[in-house]
C-alpha positions in Angstrom: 0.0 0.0 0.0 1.6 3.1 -1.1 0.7 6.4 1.1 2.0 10.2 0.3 1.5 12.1 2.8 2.1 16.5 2.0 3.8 18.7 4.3 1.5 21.7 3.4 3.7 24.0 5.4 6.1 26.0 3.8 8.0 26.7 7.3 11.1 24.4 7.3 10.4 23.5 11.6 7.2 24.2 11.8 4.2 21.5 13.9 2.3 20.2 10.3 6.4 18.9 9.1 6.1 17.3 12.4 2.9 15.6 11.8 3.9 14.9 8.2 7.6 13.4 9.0 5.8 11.5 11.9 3.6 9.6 9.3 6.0 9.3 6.3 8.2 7.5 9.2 5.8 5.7 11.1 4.0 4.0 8.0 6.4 4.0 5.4 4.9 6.6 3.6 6.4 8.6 0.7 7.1 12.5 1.9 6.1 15.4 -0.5 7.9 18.5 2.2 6.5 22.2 0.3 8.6 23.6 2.8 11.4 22.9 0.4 10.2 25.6 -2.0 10.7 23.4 -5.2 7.0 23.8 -6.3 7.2 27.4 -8.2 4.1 29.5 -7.8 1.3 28.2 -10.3 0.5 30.8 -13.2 -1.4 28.2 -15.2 1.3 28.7 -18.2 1.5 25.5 -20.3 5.3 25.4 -19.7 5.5 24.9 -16.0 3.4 21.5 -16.6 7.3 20.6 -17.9 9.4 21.7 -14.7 10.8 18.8 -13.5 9.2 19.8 -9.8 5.9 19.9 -11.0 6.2 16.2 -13.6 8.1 14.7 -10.0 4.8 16.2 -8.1 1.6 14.8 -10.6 3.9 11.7 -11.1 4.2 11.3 -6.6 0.2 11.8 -6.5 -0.3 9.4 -9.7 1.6 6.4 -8.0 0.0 7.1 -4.4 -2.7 5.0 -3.2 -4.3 7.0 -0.8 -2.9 10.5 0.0 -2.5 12.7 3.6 -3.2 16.3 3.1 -1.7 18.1 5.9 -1.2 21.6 6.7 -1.4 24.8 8.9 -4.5 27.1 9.0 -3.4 30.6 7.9 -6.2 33.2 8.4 -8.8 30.6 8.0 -7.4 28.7 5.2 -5.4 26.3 4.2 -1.3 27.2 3.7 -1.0 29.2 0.2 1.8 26.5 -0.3 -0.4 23.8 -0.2 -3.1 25.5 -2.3 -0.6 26.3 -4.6 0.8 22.8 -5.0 -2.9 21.3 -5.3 -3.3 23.9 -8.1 -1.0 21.8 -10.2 -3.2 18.6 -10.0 -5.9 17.5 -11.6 -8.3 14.7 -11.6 -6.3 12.7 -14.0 -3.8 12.4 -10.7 -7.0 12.2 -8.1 -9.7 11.1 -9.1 -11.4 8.3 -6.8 -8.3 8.4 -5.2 -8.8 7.9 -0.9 -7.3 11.2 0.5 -7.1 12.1 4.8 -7.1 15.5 5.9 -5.0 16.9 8.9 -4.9 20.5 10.1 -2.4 21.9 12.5 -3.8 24.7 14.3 -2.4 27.4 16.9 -5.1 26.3 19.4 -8.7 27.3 20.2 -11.0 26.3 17.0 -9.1 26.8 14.6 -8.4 24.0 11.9 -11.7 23.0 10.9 -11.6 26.1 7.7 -8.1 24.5 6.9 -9.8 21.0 6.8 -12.8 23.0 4.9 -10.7 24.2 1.7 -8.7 20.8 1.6 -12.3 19.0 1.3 -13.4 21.7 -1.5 -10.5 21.6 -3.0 -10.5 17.7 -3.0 -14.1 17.3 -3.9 -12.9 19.5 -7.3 -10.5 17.4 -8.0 -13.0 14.2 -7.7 -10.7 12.7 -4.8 -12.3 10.5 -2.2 -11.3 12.4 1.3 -12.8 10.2 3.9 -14.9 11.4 6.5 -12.7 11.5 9.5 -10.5 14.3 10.0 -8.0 15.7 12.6 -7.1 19.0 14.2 -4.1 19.1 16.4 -3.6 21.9 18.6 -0.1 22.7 19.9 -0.7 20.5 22.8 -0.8 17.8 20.7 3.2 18.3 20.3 6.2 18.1 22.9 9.2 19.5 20.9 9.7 18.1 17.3 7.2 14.7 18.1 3.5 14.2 18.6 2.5 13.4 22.2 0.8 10.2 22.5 -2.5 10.9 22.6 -1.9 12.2 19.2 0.1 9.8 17.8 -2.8 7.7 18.7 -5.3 9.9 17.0 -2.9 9.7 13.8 -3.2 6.0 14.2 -6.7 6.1 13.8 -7.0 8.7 10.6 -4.2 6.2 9.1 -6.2 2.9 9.6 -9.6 4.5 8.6 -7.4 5.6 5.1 -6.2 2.2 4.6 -10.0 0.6 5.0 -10.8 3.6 2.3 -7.7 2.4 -0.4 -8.6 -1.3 0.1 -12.3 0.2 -0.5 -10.9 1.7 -3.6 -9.0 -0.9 -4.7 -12.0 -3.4 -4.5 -14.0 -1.4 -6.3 -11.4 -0.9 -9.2 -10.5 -4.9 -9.6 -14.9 -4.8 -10.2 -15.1 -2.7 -12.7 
């Protein structure tokens, strides 16, 4: 089972990299970091569909089986990074494709407009998110790993995907 999972945070040490590093290492899953800055900012000119980061990008979401969408919320939204990277996608690289959706928030309620744009942006794109979805707050982190309540909670967003790809692969192997 092969699982991407997006560091939607263009900070290079910020909480969503934790959350993102915690699941490419804890489940084997391929890491796609935006905090790298290799994704240049979408203009929707036919040439950047060529740039090597952007073929490596469609080509990382292609292979995926099911996909994890994480990122910080930023005045109610999702990260521009990750916006901007999803921008590059279509539903030739998502569609029916299972897709889990984690928001990293600075505390209180935020998170859940984050998780909000993902799903829109998702449901565009004909992706499958499933239902569950997770906000962690920054007590959900001591230093640079998840505490175990949340690693817990990742756990359960990760098995749910997994039910959703075998879903998805089911369904494919009948039609």
């Amino acid at each position: 089972m092969h699982i991407v999972v997006v560091n939607g945070s263009p900070r290079k040490s910020g909480r969503t990299g934790i959350v993102a590093r915690h699941i490419a290492k804890q489940y084997g899953a391929q890491l796609i970091d935006l905090s790298e800055g290799a994704i240049p900012l979408y203009n929707g000119e036919a040439g950047q569909e060529e740039l090597p980061a952007v073929c490596q990008l469609r080509e990382q979401i292609q292979q995926a089986d099911g996909i994890v969408l994480c990122s910080p919320e930023y005045h109610g939204a999702m990260s521009g990074a990750l916006k901007n990277a999803l921008d590059f996608l279509s539903s030739d690289q998502l569609e029916h494709k299972p897709v889990a959706l984690i928001a990293v928030a600075g505390g209180g309620k935020g998170g859940i407009n984050a998780l909000n744009n993902m799903r829109t942006v998702m449901r565009s794109l004909h992706a499958n998110t499933i239902p569950k979805q997770l906000v962690l707050d920054p007590p959900s982190f001591a230093g640079d790993h998840l505490t175990k309540p949340a690693a817990l909670q990742v756990d359960d967003i990760l098995s749910e995907l997994r039910r959703y790809i075998n879903a998805a692969k089911w369904w494919r192997e009948q039609a």
